[in-house]
C-alpha positions in Angstrom: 114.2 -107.2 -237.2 110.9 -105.4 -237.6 108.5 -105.4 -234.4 105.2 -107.9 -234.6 102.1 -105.4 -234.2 98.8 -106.5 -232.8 95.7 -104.3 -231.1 93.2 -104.7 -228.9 89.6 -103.8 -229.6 87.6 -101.8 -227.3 84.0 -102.1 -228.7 82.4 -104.0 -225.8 84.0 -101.4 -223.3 82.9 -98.2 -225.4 79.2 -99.4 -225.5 79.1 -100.4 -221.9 80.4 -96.6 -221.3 77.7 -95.2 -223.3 75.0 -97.7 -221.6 74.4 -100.1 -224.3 74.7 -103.3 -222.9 73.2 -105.6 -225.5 74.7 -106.3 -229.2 71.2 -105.8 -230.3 71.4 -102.0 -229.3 73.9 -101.8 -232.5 71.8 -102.7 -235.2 69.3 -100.5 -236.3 71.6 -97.7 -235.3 74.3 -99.1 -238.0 71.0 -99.5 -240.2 70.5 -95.6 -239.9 73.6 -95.5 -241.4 73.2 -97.5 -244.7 75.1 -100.5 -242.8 72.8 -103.5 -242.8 74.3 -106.5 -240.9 72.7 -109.3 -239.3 72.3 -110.2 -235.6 75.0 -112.7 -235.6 77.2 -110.5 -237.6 76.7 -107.5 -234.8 77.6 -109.9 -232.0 80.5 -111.1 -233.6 81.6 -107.6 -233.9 81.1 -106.4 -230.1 82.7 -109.7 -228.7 85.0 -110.7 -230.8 88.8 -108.7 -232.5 87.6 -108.0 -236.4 90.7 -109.5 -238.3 88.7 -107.5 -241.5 86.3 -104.6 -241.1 84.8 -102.5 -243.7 86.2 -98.7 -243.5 82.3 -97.7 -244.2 81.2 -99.8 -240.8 84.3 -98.3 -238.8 83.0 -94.6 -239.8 79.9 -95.6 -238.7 81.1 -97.0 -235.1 82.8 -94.2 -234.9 79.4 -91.7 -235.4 77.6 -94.1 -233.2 79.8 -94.0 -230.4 81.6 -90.4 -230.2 84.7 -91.8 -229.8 88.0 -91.5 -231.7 89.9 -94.7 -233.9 92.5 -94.7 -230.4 89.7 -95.4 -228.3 88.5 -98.2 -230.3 91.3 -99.5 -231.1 94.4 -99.7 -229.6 97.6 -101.1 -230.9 100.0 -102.9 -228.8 102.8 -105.3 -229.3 102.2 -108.7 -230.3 102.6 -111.4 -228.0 104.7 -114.3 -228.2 104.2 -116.6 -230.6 102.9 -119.2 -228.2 99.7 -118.6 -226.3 98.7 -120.5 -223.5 95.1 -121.7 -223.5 92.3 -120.5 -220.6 91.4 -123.5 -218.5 87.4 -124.5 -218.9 85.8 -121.8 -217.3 88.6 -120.0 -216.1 90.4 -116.5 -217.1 92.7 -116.0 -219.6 95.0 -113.3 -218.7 97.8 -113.5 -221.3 95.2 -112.1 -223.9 95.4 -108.9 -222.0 91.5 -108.8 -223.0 89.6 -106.2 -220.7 85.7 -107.0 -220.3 83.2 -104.3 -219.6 84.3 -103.7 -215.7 82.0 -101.9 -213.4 79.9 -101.1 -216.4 77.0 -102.9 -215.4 72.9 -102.3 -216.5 70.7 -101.1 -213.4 68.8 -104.3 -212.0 65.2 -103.7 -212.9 62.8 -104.0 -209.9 59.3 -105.5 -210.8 56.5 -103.6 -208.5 53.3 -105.4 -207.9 50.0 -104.1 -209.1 
């Protein structure tokens, strides 16, 4: 019997690590790279696990970010086959999912004129 392979995707993390904190940030740097994708396509990319992703767009995350394919993504063993659902609002920590951490923007401060 043949182990089930799955991987986690470390996109959000990496960009948080290199201070870029909004989905938007990605765009016109893929665009410099011949990668034209729109907004809702970006986001998808940062939050989401890509079941499909372009080779072309991978090369180009890779650039972007100065990281290596293990950093960004990282295969594990699958899960079992059932997976329990996150309550409304709560965590789900069967997904194993790590968000950004103490990767946080600086609050701005406003200054009066």
């Amino acid at each position: 019997m043949t182990a089930k392979l799955d991987y986690r995707w470390h996109l959000r993390e990496i960009m948080a690590t290199r201070g870029m904190f909004s989905t938007t940030d990605l765009r016109p740097l893929l665009a410099e790279r011949g990668i034209d994708l729109s907004t809702s396509q970006v986001y998808r990319l940062v939050t989401e696990k890509p079941e499909r992703l372009s080779m072309k767009i991978l090369m180009a995350l890779l650039d972007i970010l100065g990281c290596s394919m293990n950093e960004l993504i990282e295969p594990v063993a699958a899960a079992g086959t059932t997976r329990r659902k996150a309550a409304a609002g709560g965590s789900d920590d069967s997904a194993g999912e790590a968000g950004v951490g103490s990767f946080r923007p600086k609050r701005a401060r406003v200054l009066p004129k």
